[in-house]
C-alpha positions as CSV (number, residue, x, y, z in Angstrom):
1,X,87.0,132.9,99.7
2,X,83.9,131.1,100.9
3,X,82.9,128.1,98.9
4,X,79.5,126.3,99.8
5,X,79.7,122.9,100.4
6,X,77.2,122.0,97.0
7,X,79.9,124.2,95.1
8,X,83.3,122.5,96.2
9,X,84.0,119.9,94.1
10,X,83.6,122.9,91.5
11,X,86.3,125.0,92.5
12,X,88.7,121.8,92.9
13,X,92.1,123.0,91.1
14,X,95.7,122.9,91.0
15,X,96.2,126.6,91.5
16,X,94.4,126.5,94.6
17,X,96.5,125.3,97.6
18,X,94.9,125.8,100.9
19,X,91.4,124.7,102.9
20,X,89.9,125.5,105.3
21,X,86.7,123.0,106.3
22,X,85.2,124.1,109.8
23,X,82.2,123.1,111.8
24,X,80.5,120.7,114.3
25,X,79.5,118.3,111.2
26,X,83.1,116.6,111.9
27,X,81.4,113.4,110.0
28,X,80.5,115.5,107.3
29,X,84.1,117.5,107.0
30,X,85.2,113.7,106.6
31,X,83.4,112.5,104.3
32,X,83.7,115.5,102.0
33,X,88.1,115.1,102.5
34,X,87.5,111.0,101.9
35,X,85.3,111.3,98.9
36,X,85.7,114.6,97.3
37,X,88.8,116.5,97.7
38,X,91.4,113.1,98.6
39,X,90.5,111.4,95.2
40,X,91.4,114.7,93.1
41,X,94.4,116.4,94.9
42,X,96.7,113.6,95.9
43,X,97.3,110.3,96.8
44,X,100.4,111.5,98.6
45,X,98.5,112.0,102.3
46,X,100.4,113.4,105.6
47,X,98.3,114.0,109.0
48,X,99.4,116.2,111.4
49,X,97.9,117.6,114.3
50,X,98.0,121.2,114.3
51,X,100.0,121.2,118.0
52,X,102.8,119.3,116.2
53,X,103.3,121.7,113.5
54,X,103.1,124.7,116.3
55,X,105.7,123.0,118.3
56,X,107.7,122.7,115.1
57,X,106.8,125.6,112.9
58,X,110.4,125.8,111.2
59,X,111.1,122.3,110.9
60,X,107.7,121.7,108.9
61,X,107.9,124.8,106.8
62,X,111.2,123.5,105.7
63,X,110.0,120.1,105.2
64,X,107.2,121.2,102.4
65,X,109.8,123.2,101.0
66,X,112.3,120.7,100.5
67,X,110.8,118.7,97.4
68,X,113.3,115.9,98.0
69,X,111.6,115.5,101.9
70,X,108.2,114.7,100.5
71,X,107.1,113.1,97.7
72,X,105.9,114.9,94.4
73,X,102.1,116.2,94.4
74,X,101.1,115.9,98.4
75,X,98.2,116.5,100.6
76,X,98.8,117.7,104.2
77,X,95.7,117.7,106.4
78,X,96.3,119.6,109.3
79,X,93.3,118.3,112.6
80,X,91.9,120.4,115.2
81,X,93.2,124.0,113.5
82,X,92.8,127.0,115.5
83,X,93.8,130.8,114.9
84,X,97.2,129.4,116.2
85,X,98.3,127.7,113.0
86,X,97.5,131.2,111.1
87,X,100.9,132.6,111.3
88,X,102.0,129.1,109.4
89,X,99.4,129.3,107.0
90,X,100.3,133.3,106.0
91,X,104.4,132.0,105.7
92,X,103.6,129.4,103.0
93,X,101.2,131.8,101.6
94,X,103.7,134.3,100.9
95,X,106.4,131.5,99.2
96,X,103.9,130.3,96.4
97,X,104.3,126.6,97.6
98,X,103.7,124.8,94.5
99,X,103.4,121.0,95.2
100,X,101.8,120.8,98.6
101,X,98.4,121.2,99.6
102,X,97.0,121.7,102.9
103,X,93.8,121.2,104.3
104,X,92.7,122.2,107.9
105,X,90.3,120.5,109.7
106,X,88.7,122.7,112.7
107,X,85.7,122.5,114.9
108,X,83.5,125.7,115.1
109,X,85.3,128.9,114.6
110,X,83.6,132.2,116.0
111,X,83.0,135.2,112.9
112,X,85.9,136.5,114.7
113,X,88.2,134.0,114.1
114,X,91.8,135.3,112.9
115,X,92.1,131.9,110.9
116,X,88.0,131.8,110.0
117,X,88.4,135.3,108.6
118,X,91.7,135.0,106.9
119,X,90.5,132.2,104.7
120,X,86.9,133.7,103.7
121,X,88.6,137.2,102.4
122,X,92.0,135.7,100.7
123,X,91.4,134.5,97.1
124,X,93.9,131.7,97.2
125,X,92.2,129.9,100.0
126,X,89.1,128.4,100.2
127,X,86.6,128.2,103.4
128,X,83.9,126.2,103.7
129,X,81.6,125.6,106.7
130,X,79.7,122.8,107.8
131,X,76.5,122.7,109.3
132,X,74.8,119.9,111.7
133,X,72.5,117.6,110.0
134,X,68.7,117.7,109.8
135,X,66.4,114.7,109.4
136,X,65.9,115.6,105.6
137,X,70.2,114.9,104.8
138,X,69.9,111.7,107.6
139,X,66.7,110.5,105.7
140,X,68.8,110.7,102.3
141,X,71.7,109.1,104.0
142,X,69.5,105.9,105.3
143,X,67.2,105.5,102.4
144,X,70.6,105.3,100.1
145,X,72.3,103.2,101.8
146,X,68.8,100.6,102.3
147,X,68.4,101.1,98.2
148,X,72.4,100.5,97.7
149,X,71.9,97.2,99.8
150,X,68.5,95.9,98.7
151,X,67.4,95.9,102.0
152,X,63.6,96.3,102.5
153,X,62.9,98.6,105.5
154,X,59.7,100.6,106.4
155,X,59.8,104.7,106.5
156,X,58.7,103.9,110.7
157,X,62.0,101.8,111.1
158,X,64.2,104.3,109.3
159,X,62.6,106.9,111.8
160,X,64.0,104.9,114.9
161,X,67.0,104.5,113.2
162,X,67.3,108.2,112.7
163,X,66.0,109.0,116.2
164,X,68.5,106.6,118.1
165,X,71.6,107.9,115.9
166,X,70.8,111.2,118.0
167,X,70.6,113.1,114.9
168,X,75.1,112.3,114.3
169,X,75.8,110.6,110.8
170,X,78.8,109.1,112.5
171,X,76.6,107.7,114.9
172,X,73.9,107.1,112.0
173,X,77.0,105.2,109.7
174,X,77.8,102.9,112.2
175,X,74.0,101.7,113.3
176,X,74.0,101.3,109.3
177,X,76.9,99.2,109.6
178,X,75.4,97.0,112.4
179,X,72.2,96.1,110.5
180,X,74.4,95.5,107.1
181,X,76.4,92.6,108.8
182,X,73.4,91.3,110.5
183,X,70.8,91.5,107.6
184,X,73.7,89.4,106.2
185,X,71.8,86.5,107.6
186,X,68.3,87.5,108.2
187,X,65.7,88.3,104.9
188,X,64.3,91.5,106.9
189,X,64.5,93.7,109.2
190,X,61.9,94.1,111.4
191,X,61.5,96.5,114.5
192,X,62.3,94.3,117.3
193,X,66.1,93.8,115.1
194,X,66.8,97.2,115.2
195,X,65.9,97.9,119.3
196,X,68.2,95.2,119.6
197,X,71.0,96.4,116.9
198,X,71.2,100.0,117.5
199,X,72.0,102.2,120.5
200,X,69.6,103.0,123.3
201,X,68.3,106.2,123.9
202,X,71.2,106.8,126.1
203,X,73.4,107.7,123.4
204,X,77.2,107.1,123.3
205,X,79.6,110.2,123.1
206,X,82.9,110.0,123.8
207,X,82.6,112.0,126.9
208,X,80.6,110.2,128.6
209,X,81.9,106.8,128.1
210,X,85.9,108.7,129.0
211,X,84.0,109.9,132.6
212,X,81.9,106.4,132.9
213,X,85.5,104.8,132.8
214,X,87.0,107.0,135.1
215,X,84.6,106.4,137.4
216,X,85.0,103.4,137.3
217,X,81.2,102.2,136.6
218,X,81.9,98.9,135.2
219,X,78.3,98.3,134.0
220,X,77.7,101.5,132.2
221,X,81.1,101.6,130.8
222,X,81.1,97.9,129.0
223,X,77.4,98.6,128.0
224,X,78.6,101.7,125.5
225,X,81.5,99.4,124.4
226,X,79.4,96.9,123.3
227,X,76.6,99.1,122.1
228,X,79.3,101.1,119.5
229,X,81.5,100.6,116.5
230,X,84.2,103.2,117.1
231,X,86.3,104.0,114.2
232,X,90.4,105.0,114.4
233,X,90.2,108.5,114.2
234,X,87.2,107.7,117.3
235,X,89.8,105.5,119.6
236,X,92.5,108.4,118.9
237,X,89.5,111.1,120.2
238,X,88.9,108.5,122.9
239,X,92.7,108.1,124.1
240,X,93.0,112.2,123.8
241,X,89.9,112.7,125.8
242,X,91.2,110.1,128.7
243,X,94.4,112.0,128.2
244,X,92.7,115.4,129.2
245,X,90.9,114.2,132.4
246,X,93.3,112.6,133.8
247,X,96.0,115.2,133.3
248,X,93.1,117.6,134.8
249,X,92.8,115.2,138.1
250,X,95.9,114.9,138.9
251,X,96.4,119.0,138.9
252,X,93.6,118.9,141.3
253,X,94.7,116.0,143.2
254,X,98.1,117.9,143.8
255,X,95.9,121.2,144.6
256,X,93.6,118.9,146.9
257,X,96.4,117.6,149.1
258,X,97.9,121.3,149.2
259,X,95.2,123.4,150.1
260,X,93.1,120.5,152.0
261,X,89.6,121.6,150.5
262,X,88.5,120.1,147.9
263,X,85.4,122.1,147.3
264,X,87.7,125.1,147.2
265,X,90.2,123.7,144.6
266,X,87.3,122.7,142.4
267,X,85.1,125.7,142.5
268,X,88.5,127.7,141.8
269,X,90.4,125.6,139.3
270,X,90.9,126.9,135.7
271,X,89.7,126.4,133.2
272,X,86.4,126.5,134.8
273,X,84.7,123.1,136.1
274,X,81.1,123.1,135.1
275,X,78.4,122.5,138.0
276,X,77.2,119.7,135.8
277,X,80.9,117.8,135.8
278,X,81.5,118.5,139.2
279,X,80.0,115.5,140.9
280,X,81.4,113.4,137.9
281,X,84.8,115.0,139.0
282,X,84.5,114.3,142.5
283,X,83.6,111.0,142.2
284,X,86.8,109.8,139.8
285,X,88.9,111.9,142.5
286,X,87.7,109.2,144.8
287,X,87.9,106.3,143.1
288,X,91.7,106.8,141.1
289,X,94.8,107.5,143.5
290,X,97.9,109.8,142.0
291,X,99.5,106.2,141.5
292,X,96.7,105.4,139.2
293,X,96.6,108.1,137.8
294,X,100.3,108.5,136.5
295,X,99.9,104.4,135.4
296,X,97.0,105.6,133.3
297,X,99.0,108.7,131.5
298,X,102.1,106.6,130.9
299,X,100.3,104.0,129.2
300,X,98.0,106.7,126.9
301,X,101.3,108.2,125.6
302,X,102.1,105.1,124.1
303,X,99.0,103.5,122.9
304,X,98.2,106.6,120.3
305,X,101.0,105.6,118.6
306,X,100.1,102.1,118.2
307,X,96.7,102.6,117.2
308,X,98.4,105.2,114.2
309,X,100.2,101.9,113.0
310,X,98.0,99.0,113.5
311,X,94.2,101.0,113.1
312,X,92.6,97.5,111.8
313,X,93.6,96.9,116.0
314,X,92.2,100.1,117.4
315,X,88.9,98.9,118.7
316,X,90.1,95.9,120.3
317,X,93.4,98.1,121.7
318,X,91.6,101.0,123.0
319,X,88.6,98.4,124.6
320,X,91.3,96.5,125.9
321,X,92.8,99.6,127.5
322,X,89.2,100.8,128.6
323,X,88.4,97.4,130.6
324,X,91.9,97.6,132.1
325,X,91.4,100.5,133.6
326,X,87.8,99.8,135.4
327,X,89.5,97.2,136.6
328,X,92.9,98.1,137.6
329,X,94.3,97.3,141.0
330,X,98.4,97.7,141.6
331,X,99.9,95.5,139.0
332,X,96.7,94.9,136.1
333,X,98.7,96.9,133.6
C-alpha cells in the first residue's frame, strides 16, 4: 500500500515486514531509514546490494529463514532495487517471514514498475515515494540546524547557502557541516566565509569528478576533492561509478583496436553513448592505455571492501586512490 512520507512513522509495526522507499530524494530515503524506521524496527542491520542477493537468491532466502543464521529481530536493507529483486520479495512473501524485515532502497521507478506496482497494491507492504526538494524543505533544513547551533546567520546568506547546495540536502548537509567546524572559531558568519566555505557554482556530482579523473585533469579534479565532504556510502558510489567507466573503456578500447574507427565503435556501442559524453569519452580513451585501465579495475575490486570496514578511512582512501590515478605512470600503484 502507499504510505506518504508525513504518515510513515504512523504505520510503523511488527506485522508489517517489507518497504519499499523509491525516488531521486536518495538523501531524503536516508534520512527517513537513519532516523525513523532504524530506531523502531531493529538494531540488528544487514546491507546488501540488490545484485548480491540476485546472484544468490537461494542462499539468502535460506539465510532469513534459518533463525540460527541471523540474529533475533533483524533489518535487511536491500540498495539500488529494481523489478529484478521482485521474484525474491513475492518468495518470502508467501512464507510469512516472521523476524526479518526488509527495506529496499531504489532510485526512480516508472508507474510501470513490476516491483513499484507490486508494493503500492499488496497490503503487507508498504511504498513510499520520495520527491526532490524545494527551497521551502531546504529553508527548514538550514534555519534548524543555524537555531540547533546558535549560530546567527542572515535570511541573504542562508539563500547562498541554498543556492550553492544546487538544491541536494546531501550537498546542503555537508556545506552545513563545513560552516559548523569553522564557526567553531569565528563569532559570525559573514558572506565572504561562506564563498570561501561552500562549493562554487560549479557544483560537485559524482559524475563529473569520476570523468574529471579519468581525464586526467589534475586541476579540476583536486579542486572538487577539496571543495567536498563525501560521506561512505558517497566513496562506495564514487568507487562503483569509476568502476562503470572504466569497464565501459576498455570494451571500446578492445572494439577500437578491432574495427580501427573509433567514431564508429562509439556512435554504435551499447548502451547508447550520449553526444554530450562523447568528447568526455574520447578524451579518457586517449589519455588511459588497456594497461591502465586493467591496473585501475584491479585496484577498485579491492578498495570497496576496505572502505565497508574501515568507513571512518573512506575519504582519505578513495582521495588517495583518486590522486593516484591522475597521476599514475607504470609502477605509481
Amino acid at each position: 500500500m502507499i504510505v506518504k512520507l508525513l504518515d510513515l512513522s504512523k504505520n510503523l509495526t511488527h506485522t508489517q515486514k517489507f518497504y519499499l522507499l523509491y525516488g531521486t530524494n536518495t538523501g531524503q530515503i536516508d534520512e527517513t531509514i537513519n532516523n525513523i524506521l532504524k530506531p523502531k524496527l531493529s538494531k540488528n542491520i544487514y546491507n546488501y546490494d540488490e545484485s548480491e542477493i540476485i546472484a544468490n537468491a537461494n542462499e539468502f532466502e535460506e539465510d532469513i529463514l534459518n533463525s540460527s543464521f541471523f540474529d533475533d529481530d533483524k533489518l535487511i536493507i536491500i540498495n539500488r532495487g529494481s523489478d529484478k529483486i521482485l521474484s525474491v520479495i513475492e518468495s518470502l512473501i508467501s512464507k510469512k517471514i516472521s523476524e526479518t524485515t526488509i527495506i529496499i532502497k531504489a532510485n526512480i521507478l516508472e508507474k510501470k514498475s513490476k516491483l513499484r506496482n507490486f508494493f503500492e497494491k499488496n497490503k503487507e507492504t508498504i511504498c513510499t515515494p520520495f520527491y526532490d526538494d524545494n527551497y521551502q524543505s531546504l529553508l527548514l533544513i538550514a534555519q534548524n540546524f543555524f537555531s540547533k547551533n546558535k549560530i546567527k546567520i542572515s535570511i541573504q546568506n542562508i539563500n547562498l547557502i541554498l543556492e550553492r547546495s544546487k538544491k541536494n540536502r546531501i550537498y546542503l548537509k555537508n556545506e552545513l557541516e563545513k560552516i559548523k567546524i569553522f564557526y567553531q572559531k569565528k563569532s559570525s558568519i559573514e558572506y565572504e566565509d561562506i564563498v570561501k566555505l561552500t562549493n562554487s557554482a560549479e557544483n560537485y556530482n559524482i559524475s563529473e569528478l569520476t570523468d574529471k579523473c579519468l581525464m586526467r585533469n589534475k586541476k579540476k579534479t583536486i579542486n572538487i576533492l577539496n571543495e567536498n565532504i563525501s560521506t561512505p556510502e558517497d566513496n562506495i558510489l564514487i568507487l562503483r561509478s569509476l568502476l562503470f567507466k572504466l569497464k565501459r573503456l576498455k570494451k571500446l578500447k578492445e572494439e577500437i583496436k578491432k574495427q580501427k574507427n573509433q567514431e564508429q565503435v562509439i556512435s554504435s556501442f551499447r548502451p547508447t553513448i550520449f553526444w554530450k559524453d562523447k568528447d568526455i569519452i574520447k578524451q579518457q580513451l586517449k589519455v588511459l592505455t588497456i594497461e591502465d585501465i586493467k591496473v585501475f579495475l584491479k585496484k577498485i575490486n579491492n578498495l570497496e571492501i576496505i572502505i565497508k570496514q574501515n568507513s571512518n578511512l573512506s575519504n582519505e582512501i578513495t582521495n588517495n586512490f583518486i590522486l593516484e590515478t591522475i597521476n599514475y605512470s607504470n609502477n605509481s600503484i
